[in-house]
C-alpha positions as semicolon CSV with decimal commas, in nm:
position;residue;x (nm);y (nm);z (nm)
1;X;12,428;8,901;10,950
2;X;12,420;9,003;10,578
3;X;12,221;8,655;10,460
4;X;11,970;8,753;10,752
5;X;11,914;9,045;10,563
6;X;11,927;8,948;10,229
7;X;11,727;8,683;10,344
8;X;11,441;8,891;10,487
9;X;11,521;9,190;10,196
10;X;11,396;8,890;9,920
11;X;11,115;8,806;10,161
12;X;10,986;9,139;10,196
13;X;11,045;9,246;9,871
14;X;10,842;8,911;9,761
15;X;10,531;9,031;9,988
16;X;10,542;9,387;9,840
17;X;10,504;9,249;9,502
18;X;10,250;9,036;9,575
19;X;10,073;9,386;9,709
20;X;10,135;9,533;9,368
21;X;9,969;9,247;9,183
22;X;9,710;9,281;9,407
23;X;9,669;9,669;9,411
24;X;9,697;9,590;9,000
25;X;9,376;9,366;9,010
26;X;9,530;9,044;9,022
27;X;9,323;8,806;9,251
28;X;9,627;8,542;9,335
29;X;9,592;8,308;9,551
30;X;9,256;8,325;9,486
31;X;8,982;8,291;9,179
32;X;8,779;8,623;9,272
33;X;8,832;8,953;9,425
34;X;8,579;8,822;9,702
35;X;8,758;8,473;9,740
36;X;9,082;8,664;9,782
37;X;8,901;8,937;10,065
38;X;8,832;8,622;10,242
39;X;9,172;8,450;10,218
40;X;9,353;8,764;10,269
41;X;9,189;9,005;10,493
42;X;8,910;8,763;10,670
43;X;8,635;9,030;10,710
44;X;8,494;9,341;10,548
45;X;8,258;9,384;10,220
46;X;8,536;9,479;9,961
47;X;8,898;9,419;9,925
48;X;9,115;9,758;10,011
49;X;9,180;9,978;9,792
50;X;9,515;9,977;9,480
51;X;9,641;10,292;9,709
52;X;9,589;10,095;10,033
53;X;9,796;9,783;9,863
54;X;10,054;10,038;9,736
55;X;10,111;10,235;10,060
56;X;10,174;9,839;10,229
57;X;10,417;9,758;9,929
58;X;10,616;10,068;9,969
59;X;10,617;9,986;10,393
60;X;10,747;9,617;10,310
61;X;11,036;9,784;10,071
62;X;11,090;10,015;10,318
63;X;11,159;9,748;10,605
64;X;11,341;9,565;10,379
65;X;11,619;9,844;10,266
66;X;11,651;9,915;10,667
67;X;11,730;9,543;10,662
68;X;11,983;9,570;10,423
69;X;12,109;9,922;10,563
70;X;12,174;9,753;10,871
71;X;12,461;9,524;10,790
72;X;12,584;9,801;10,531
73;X;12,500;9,622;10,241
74;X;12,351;9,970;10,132
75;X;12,527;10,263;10,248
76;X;12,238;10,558;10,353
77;X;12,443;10,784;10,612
78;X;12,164;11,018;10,638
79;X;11,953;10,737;10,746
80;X;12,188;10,586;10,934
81;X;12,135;10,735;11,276
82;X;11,768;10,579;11,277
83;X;11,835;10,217;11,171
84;X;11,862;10,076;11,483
85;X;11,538;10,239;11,582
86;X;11,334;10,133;11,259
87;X;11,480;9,749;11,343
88;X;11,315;9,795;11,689
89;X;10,965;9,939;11,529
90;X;10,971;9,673;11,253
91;X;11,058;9,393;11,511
92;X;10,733;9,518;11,727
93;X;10,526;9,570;11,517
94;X;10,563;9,232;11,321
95;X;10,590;9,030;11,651
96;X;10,259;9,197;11,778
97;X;10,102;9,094;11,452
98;X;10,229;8,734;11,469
99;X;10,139;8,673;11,824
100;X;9,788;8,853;11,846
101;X;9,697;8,677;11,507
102;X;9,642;8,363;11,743
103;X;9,424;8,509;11,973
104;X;9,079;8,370;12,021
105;X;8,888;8,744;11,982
106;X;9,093;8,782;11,672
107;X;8,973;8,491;11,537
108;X;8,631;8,574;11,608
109;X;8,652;8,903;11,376
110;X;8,755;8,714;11,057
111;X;8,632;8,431;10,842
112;X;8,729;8,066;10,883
113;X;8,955;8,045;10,535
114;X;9,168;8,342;10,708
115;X;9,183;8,182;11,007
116;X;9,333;7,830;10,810
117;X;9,530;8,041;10,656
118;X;9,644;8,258;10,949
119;X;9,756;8,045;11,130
120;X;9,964;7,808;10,917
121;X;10,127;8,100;10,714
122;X;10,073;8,481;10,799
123;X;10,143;8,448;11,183
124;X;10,469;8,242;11,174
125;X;10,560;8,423;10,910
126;X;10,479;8,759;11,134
127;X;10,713;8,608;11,403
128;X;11,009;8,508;11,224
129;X;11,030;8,820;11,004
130;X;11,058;8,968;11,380
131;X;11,289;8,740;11,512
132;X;11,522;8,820;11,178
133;X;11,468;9,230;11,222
134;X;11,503;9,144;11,619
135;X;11,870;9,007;11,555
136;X;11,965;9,264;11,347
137;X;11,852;9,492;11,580
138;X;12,054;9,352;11,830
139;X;12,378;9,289;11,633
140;X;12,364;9,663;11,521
141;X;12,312;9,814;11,902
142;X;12,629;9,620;11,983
């Protein structure tokens, strides 16, 4: 259980920094603050906000210290008693996002380049995070 967490921890932690860089200006994977709005969020006229890219990064490092609280590689006792409930949440929530990512009506919201890249790489991603915070849900109710 503790390299499914480290394991999801580093993946987490890798998505929250690319959220900083972002929220910081940076435009990677893309050449322009318009090519990334339409690689990264698929619709909209400007790309959200530093604060908006903060708030995610600090959600991601969140989600991944309850990973990592879970197996008791980190020792929080006062958060201890909601772990098991924040696995559950996190599990959801990514699994929803995963699974209605390849819905038709979603696709129809956001831009073809999202879409490509939707598909391939934000939605599986989606669902195996999930899976991951889904098993250590269920190893840590048992």
């Amino acid at each position: 259980m503790i390299f499914i967490a480290l394991i999801t921890f580093i993946c987490v932690l890798f998505l929250a920094v690319i959220h900083i860089y972002w929220g910081l200006g940076g435009n990677w994977p893309a050449k322009s603050r318009t090519e990334l709005l339409d690689i990264v969020v698929g619709s909209g006229e400007s790309f959200p906000s530093a604060f908006a890219c903060y708030v995610i990064a600090l959600a991601l490092v969140s989600a991944g210290i309850i990973a990592l609280i879970s197996v008791r590689f980190i020792s929080l006792p006062m958060l201890e008693p909601y772990i098991s409930w924040g696995l559950a949440v996190i599990s959801f929530v990514l699994g929803m996002r995963g699974i209605i990512g390849y819905l038709p009506s979603f696709e129809k919201i956001a831009t073809d380049r999202f879409n490509y890249y939707n598909k391939r790489f934000y939605n599986p991603l989606c669902i195996i995070l999930s899976i991951c915070y889904l098993i250590l849900y269920l190893n840590k109710i048992h």
